[in-house]
N, C-alpha and C positions, 0 to 999 in steps of 0.2 A: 504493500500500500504506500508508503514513502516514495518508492522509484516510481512510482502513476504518480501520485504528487507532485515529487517533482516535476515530472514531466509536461504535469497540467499547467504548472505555476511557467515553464521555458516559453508556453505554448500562447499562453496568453500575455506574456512580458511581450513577445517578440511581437503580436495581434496590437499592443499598447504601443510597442513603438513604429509601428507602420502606420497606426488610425494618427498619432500625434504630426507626423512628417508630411500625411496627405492631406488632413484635414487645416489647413491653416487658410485663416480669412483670407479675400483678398486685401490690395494695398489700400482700399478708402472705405468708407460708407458713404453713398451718397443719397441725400434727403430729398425724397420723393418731392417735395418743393422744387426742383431743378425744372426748366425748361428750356427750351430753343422756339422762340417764336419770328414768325415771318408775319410783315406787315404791310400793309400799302393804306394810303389815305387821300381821299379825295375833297380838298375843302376840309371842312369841319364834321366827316365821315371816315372811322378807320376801320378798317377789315381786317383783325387776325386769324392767324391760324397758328394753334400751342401744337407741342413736340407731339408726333405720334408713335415715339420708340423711347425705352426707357434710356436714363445717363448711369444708370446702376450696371447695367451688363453690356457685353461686346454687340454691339448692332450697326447697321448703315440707314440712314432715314430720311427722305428724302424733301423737305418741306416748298409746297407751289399755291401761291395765293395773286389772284387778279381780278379786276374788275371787268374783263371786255371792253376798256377804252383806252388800252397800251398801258395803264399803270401794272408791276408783276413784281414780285421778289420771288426766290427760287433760293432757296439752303438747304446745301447738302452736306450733313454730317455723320461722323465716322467717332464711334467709342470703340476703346479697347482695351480690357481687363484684365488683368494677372496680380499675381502675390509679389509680382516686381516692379508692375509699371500699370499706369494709367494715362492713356492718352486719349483725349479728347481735342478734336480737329473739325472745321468747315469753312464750306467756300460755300459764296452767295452770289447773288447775280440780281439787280436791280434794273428796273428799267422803268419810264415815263414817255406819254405824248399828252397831246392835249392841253387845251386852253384852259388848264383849270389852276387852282393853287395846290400841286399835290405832288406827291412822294411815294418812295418805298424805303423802308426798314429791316434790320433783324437785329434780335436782343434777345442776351444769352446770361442766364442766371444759374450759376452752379454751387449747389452748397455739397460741401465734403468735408467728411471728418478723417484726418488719415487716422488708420491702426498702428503703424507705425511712423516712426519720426520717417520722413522723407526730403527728397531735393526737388524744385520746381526751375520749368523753364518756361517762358511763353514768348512767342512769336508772332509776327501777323502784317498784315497791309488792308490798304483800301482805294481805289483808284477809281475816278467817277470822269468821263467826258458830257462835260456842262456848257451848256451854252450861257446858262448863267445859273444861280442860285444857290442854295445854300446844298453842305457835304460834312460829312462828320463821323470821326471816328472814337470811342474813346470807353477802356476799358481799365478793369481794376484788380485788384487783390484784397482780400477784407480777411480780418483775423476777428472774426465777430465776437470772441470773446471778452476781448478788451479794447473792441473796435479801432486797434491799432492798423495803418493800410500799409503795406508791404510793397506795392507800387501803384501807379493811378498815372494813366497815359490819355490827355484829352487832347485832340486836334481837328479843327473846322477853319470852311471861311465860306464866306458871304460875296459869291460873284468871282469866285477865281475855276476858270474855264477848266480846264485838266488839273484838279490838285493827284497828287501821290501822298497816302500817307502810309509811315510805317511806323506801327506798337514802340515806342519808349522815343518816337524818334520827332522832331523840333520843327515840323515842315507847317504852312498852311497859318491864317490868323491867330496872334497869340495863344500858341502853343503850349502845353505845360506838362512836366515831367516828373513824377518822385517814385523814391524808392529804387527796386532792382529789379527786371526782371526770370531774374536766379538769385535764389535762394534756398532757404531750409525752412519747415515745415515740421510742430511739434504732433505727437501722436495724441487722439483724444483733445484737439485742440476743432472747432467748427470755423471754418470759410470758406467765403465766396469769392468766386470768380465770376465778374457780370461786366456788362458792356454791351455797345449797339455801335452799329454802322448804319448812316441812313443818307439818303438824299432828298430836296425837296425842291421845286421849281419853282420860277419866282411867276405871280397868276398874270397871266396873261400869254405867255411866250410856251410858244411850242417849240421844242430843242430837238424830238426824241433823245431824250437823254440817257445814259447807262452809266452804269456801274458795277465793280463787283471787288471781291477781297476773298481774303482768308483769315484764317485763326489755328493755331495750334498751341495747346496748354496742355504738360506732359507733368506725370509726378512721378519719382521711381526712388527706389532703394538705393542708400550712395554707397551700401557694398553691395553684393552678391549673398543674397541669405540662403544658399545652398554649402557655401564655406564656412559658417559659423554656425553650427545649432542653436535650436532653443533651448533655454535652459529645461524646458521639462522634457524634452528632447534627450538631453545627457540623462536626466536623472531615470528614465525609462530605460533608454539602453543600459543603464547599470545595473539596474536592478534583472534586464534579461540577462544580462553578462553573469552576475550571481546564481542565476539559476541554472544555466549551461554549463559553470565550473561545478558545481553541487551535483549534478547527474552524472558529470564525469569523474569524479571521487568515488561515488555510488555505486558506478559500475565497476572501477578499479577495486573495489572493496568486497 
């Protein structure tokens, strides 16, 4: 009875340290609060359309909102999930005709809590051909818990034909910049990542105008957590490690 004992005790040590190594959360929690919404507006009428895919799991989602009178936005975004990395990415596509006072948008609200401490990087542009009117891009980092901002990138202007803008960078009407965009990221800590790209026409003038950008905001482990165990990771395999020598005594005996 001892040697089954044993043997039960190796059997389930070994069952303990393969559920501990597979089962580990991924790198965030993301709060069902998140969206990706696409917008256009006509006048003093706007038409959204919120995310139709979740920011919690890996998916591609493709978001298309328009009026039938040339106003459109179009965002296409890409999540993707692991125990090492979190990256979420899109590109949008705007466009305007018409004699009206009106626009398209998209605004991106992402609340995350990492599980572990992590590293952040974030990226982006926005490029609009305007015959006139207003363009804007401008996004942020929020540490909501002591509403500290880790970085905050605004850039617009009012009647500049072709702007270019790019995420941290000083282009387009009084520009403004703080923070980094890389950094570090504590575990059990809640923030957001939010921002809009938009354009709007000035009323009366028909441009066909367009626009379109990207975004890519990535969070990962800044080592490789297949090199260092968990610590309940060790304490599992030792306790199999104990039971493996203890059978091989037993049967030596």
């Amino acid at each position: 009875m001892p040697q089954s004992l044993t043997a039960k005790t190796v059997t389930i040590c070994t069952m303990l340290v393969m559920t501990a190594t597979i089962a580990q959360a991924d790198l965030v929690n993301v709060n069902n609060a998140s969206n990706v919404l696409a917008n256009i507006y006509e006048g003093s009428t706007a038409t959204y359309l919120d995310d139709s895919g979740p920011l919690d799991a890996s998916t591609s989602t493709t978001l298309n909102v328009s009026n039938g009178n040339g106003i459109q936005s179009t965002v296409n975004y890409n999540v993707l999930t692991s125990q090492t990395q979190y990256i979420f990415d899109f590109t949008t596509d705007h466009a305007r005709t018409g004699m009206v006072n009106d626009g398209a948008g998209t605004l991106v609200g992402l609340y995350f809590t990492p599980t572990v401490n992590v590293s952040y990087t974030a990226s982006g542009f926005y490029t609009a051909l305007l015959g006139s009117g207003y363009s804007s891009l401008s996004f942020s980092l929020t540490d909501t818990t002591d509403l500290s901002v880790l970085f905050q990138s605004t850039l617009g202007s009012n009647g500049l034909a072709s702007p270019y803008y790019t995420l941290g960078g000083m282009e387009g009407e009084l520009p403004s910049f703080e923070g980094s965009l890389t950094g570090n990221l504590i575990a059990g800590r809640e923030y957001i990542f939010q921002g809009y790209m938009s354009m709007q026409a000035v009323f009366g003038e028909d441009n066909g105008d367009t626009a379109n950008g990207a975004i890519r905001f990535v969070l990962s482990t800044p080592t490789d957590p297949e090199a260092v165990p968990e610590p309940a990771t060790f304490a599992l395999f030792g306790i199999g490690s104990i039971g493996l020598l203890l059978q091989r005594r037993r049967q030596r005996a």
